[in-house]
C-alpha positions as CSV (number, residue, x, y, z in Angstrom):
1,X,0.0,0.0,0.0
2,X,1.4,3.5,-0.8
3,X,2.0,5.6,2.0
4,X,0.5,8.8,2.0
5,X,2.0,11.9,1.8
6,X,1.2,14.9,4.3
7,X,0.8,18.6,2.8
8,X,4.0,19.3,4.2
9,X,5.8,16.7,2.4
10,X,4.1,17.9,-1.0
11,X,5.4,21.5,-0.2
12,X,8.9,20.3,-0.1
13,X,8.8,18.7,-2.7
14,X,7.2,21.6,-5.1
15,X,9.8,23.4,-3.4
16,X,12.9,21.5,-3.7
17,X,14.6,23.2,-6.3
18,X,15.3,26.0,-4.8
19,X,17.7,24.3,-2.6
20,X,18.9,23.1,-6.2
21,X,19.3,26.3,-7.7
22,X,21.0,27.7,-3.9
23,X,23.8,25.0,-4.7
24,X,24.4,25.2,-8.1
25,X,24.2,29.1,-7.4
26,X,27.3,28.3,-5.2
27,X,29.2,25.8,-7.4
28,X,29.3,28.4,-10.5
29,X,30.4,31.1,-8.5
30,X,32.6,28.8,-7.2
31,X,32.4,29.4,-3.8
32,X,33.6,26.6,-1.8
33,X,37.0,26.4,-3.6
34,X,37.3,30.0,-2.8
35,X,36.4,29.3,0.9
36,X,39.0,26.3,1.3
37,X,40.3,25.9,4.4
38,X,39.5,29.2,5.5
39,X,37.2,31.2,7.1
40,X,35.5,34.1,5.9
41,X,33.3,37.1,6.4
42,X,30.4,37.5,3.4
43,X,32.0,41.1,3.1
44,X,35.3,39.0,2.6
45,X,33.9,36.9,0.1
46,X,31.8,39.0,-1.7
47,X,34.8,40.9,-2.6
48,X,36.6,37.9,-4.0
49,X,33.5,37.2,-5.5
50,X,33.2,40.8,-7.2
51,X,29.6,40.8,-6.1
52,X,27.4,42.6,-3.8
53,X,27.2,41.5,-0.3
54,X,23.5,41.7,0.0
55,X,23.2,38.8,-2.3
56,X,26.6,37.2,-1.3
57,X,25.7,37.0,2.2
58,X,22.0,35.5,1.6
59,X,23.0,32.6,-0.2
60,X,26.1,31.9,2.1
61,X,22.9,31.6,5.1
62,X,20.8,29.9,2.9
63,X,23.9,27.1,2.4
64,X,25.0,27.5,5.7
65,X,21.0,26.1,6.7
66,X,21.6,23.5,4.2
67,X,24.4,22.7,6.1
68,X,26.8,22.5,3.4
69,X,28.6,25.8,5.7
70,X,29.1,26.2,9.6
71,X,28.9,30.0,10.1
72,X,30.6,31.3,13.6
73,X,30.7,34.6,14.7
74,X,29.8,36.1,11.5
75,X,32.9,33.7,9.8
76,X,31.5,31.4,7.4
77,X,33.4,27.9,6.9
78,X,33.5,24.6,4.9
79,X,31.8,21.3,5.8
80,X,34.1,18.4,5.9
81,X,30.7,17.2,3.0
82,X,31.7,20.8,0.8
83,X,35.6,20.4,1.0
84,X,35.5,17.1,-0.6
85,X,32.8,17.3,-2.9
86,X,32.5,20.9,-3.7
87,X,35.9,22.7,-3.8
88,X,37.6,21.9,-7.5
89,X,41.3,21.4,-5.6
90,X,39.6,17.8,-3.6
91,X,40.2,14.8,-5.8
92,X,36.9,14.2,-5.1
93,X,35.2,17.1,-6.3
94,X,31.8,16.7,-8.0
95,X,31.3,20.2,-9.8
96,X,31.1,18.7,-13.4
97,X,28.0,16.7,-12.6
98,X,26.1,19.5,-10.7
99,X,26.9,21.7,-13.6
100,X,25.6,19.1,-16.1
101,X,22.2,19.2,-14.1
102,X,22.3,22.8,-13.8
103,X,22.3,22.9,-18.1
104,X,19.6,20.9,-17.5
105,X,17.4,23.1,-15.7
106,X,15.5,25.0,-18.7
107,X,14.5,21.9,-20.0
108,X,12.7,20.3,-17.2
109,X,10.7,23.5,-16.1
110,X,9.4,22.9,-19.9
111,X,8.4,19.3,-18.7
112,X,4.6,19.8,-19.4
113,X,5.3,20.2,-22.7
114,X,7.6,17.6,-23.6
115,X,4.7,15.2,-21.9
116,X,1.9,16.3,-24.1
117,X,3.7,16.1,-27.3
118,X,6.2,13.5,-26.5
119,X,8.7,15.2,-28.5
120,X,12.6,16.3,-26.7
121,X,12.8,20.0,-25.5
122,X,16.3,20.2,-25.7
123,X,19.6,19.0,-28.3
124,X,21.4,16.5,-27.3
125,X,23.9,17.7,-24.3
126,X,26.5,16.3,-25.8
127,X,26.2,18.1,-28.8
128,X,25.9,21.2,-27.6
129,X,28.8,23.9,-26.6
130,X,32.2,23.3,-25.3
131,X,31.3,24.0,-21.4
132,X,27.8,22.1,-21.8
133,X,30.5,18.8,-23.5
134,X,33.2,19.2,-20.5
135,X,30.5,19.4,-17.5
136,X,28.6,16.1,-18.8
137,X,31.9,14.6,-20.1
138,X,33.7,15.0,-17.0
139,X,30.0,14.9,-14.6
140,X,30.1,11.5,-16.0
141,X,34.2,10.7,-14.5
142,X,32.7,12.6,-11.6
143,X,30.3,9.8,-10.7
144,X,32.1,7.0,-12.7
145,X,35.1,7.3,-9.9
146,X,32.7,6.8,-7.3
147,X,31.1,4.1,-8.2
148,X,33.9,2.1,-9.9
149,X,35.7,0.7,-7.4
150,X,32.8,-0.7,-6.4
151,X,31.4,-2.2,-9.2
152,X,34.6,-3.0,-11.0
153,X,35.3,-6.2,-8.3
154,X,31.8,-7.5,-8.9
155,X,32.9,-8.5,-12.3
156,X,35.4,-11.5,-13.2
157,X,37.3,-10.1,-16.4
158,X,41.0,-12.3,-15.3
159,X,40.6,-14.6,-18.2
160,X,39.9,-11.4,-20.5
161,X,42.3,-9.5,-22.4
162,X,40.7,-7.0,-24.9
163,X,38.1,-5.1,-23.3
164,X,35.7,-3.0,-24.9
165,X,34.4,0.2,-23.4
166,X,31.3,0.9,-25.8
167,X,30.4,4.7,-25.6
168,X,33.3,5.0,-22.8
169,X,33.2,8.9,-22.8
170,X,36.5,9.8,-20.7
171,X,37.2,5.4,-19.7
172,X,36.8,6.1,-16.1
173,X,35.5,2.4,-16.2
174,X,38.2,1.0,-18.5
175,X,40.9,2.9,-16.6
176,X,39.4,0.8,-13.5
177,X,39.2,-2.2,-15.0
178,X,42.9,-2.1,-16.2
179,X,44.0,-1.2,-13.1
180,X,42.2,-4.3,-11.4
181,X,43.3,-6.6,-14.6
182,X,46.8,-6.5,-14.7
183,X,46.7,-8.4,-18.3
184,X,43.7,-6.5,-19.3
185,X,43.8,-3.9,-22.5
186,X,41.1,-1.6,-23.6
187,X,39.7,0.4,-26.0
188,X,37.2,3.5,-25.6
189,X,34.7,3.8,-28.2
190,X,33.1,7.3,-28.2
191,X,32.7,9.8,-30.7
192,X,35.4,12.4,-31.8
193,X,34.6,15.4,-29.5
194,X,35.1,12.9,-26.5
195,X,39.3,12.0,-27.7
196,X,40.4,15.0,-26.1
197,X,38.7,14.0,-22.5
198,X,39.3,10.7,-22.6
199,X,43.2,10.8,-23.7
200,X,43.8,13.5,-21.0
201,X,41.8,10.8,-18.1
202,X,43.6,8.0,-19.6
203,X,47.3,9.7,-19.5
204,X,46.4,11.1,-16.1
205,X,46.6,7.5,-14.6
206,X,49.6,6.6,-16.9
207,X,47.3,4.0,-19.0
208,X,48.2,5.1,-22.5
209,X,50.1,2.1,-23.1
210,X,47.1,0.0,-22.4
211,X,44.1,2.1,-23.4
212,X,43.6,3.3,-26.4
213,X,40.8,5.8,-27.9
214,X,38.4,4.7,-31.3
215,X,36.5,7.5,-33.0
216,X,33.3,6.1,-33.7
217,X,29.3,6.8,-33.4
218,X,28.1,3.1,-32.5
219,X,24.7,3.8,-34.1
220,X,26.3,4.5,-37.9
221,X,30.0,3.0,-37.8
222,X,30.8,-0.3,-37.6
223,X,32.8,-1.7,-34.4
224,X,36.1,-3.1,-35.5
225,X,38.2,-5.2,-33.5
226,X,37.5,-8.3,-31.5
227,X,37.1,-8.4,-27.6
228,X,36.6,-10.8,-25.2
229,X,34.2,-8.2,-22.7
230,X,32.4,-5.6,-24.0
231,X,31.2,-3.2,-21.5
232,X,28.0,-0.9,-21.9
233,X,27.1,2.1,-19.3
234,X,24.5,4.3,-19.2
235,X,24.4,4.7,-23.3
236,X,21.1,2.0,-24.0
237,X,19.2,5.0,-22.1
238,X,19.6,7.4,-24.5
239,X,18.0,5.4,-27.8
240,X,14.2,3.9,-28.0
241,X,14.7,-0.1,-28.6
242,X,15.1,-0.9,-31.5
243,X,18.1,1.1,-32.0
244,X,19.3,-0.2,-28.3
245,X,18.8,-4.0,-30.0
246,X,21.1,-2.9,-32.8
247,X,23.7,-1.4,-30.5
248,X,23.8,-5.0,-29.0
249,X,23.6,-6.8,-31.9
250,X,26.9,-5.2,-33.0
251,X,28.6,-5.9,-29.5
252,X,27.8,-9.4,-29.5
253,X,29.0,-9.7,-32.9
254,X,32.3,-8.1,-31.9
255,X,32.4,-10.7,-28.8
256,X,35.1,-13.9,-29.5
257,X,33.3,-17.0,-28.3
258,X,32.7,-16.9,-25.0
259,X,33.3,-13.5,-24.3
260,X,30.7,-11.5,-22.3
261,X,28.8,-8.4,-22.5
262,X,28.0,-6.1,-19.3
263,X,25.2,-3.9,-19.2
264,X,24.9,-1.1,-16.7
265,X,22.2,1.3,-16.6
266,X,19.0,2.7,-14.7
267,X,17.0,-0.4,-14.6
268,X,13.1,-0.3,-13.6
269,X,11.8,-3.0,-11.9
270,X,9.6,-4.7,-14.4
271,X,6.2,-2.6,-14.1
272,X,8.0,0.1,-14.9
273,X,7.1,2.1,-11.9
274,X,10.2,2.2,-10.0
275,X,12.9,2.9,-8.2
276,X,12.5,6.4,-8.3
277,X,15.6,7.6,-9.9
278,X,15.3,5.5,-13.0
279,X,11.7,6.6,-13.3
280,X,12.4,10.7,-13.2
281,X,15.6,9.8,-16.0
282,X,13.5,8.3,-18.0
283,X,11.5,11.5,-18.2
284,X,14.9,13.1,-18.5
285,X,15.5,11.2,-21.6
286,X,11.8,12.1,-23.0
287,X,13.2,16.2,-22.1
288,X,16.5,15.3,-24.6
289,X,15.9,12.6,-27.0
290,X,13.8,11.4,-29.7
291,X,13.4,7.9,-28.0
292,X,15.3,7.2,-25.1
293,X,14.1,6.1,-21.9
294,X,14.9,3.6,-19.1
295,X,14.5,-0.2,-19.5
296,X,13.5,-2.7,-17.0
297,X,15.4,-5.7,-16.3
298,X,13.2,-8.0,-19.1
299,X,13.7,-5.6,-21.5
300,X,17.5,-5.8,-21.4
301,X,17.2,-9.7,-20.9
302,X,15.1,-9.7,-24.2
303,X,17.0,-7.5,-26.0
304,X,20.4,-9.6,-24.7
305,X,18.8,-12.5,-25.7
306,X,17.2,-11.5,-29.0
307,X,21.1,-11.2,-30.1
308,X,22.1,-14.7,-29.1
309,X,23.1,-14.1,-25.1
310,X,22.8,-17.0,-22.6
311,X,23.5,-17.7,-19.5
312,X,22.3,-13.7,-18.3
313,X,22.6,-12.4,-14.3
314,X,21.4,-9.4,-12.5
315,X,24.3,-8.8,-10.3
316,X,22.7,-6.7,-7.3
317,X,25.0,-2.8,-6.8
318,X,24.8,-0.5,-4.4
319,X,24.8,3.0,-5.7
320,X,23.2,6.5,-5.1
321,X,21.2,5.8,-8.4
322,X,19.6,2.9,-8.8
323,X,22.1,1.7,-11.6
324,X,22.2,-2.0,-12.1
325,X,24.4,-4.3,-14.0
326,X,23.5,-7.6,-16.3
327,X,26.0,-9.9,-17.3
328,X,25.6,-12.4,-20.2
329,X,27.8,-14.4,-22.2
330,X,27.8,-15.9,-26.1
């Protein structure tokens, strides 16, 4: 039975974004990184800032109720939560991704439209200016090195030796995986625009040798090669399904016999009606694309099986998102 909501819990929810808008606000000005390990007055700041301390000093409270800043005697601090995440110098920081959902914004207060005529709002982020390309592109490493580490051990690639990182963006996953795989070699397979991010990642942990970078668009270009994993995260939500069976068909056909093929995405459970993360990005991907969406788990089995996949797993993650992962083999 659904539990019901109080009017309270409706108004904070209606109201929610403006705690969204109060951080990203703070992550453009870049306010934390100017903060550091200091503490400062809002006159202080607003200075740095070049702004006005009337405005300075209101969203420097309103983050400080947040809790995202401790404010003593008029001094105004990071939280342990803000220096990691928040301040670009922490190898931790998460900017990129909260200035990916802050491009986002225009589209999704244009929601009602996209729902009555079905039709995106928005161009693809990917394709659109250099800042919008580096905040997903590098939003997407953001999370990536979070959650790697802890998905990378779930999956057994020691008899593998060519990996394929399908849509890889920067390779924050097959950077992990060469680092767990000692005898493991990669390729990321993205499209041009994305060479320049991914060599940079890849040369930043002193892969080069192992990783290399494929121009390619995976819905017109052929995959060439031959691979013994082929790894596929977070790109079947962004096509409807028959495209998604055709980007599946061509990694399976690119699999040596044997090999296997790793799905990670937003999964819905199969009445499509939940978890709540994977429900709202689905509506994401009605706000920016012709046909994506998110899949349930029998969808991706059906689609993994309609291309000749056996012997397919749900391997259970814990993540912020809801992501999942499905493993199959041919």
């Amino acid at each position: 039975m659904t539990r019901q909501m109080n009017p309270g819990e409706l108004l904070e929810i209606s109201g929610y974004f403006w705690k969204t808008c109060a951080l990203h606000a703070a992550v453009k000005l870049d306010v934390f990184t100017v903060i550091g390990d200091k503490q400062i007055t809002a006159g202080q700041l607003s200075h740095k800032l070049n702004g006005a301390q009337r405005g300075v000093e209101r969203l420097l409270d309103a983050l400080t109720a947040m809790a995202l800043l401790e404010k003593t005697d008029g001094k105004y601090a990071n939280t342990s939560l803000a220096k990691t995440f928040l301040a670009k110098d922490s190898a931790k920081y998460m900017g990129h991704i909260i200035m990916h959902h802050h491009h986002l914004l225009e589209s999704w207060s244009q929601l009602d439209q996209a729902v009555l005529s079905g039709r995106p709002v928005r161009s693809r982020v990917s394709s659109n200016n250099d800042e919008w390309r580096e905040s997903f592109l590098m939003g997407m490493f953001n999370l990536a090195m979070g959650l790697a580490p802890k998905i990378v051990p779930l999956i057994d690639l020691s008899s593998s030796r060519q990996l394929l990182d399908l849509g890889g963006g920067p390779g924050t996953y097959a950077i992990q995986f060469c680092m767990n795989n000692s005898r493991l070699r990669a390729t990321v397979y993205d499209l041009p625009t994305t060479r320049p991010f991914a060599e940079k990642t890849i040369e930043r942990f002193k892969l080069a040798d192992r990783i290399q970078f494929s121009d390619g668009n995976y819905l017109k270009d052929p995959i060439e090669g031959r691979y013994d994993a082929i790894w596929l995260s977070h790109i079947l939500h962004g096509e409807g399904p028959e495209d998604c069976r055709m980007i599946i068909q061509k990694a399976v056909d690119a699999l040596e016999p044997g090999g296997i093929i790793i799905i990670h995405d937003f999964i819905l459970n199969n009445s499509m009606d939940g978890p709540l993360f994977p429900a709202l990005f689905s509506l994401n991907m009605l706000l920016g694309t012709d046909s994506g969406q998110s899949y349930s788990e029998d969808q991706i089995k059906d689609m993994l099986a309609d291309a000749g996949v056996k012997d397919m797993r749900r391997i259970a993650v814990q993540s912020p998102n809801d992501s999942g992962l499905i493993v199959g083999s041919v």
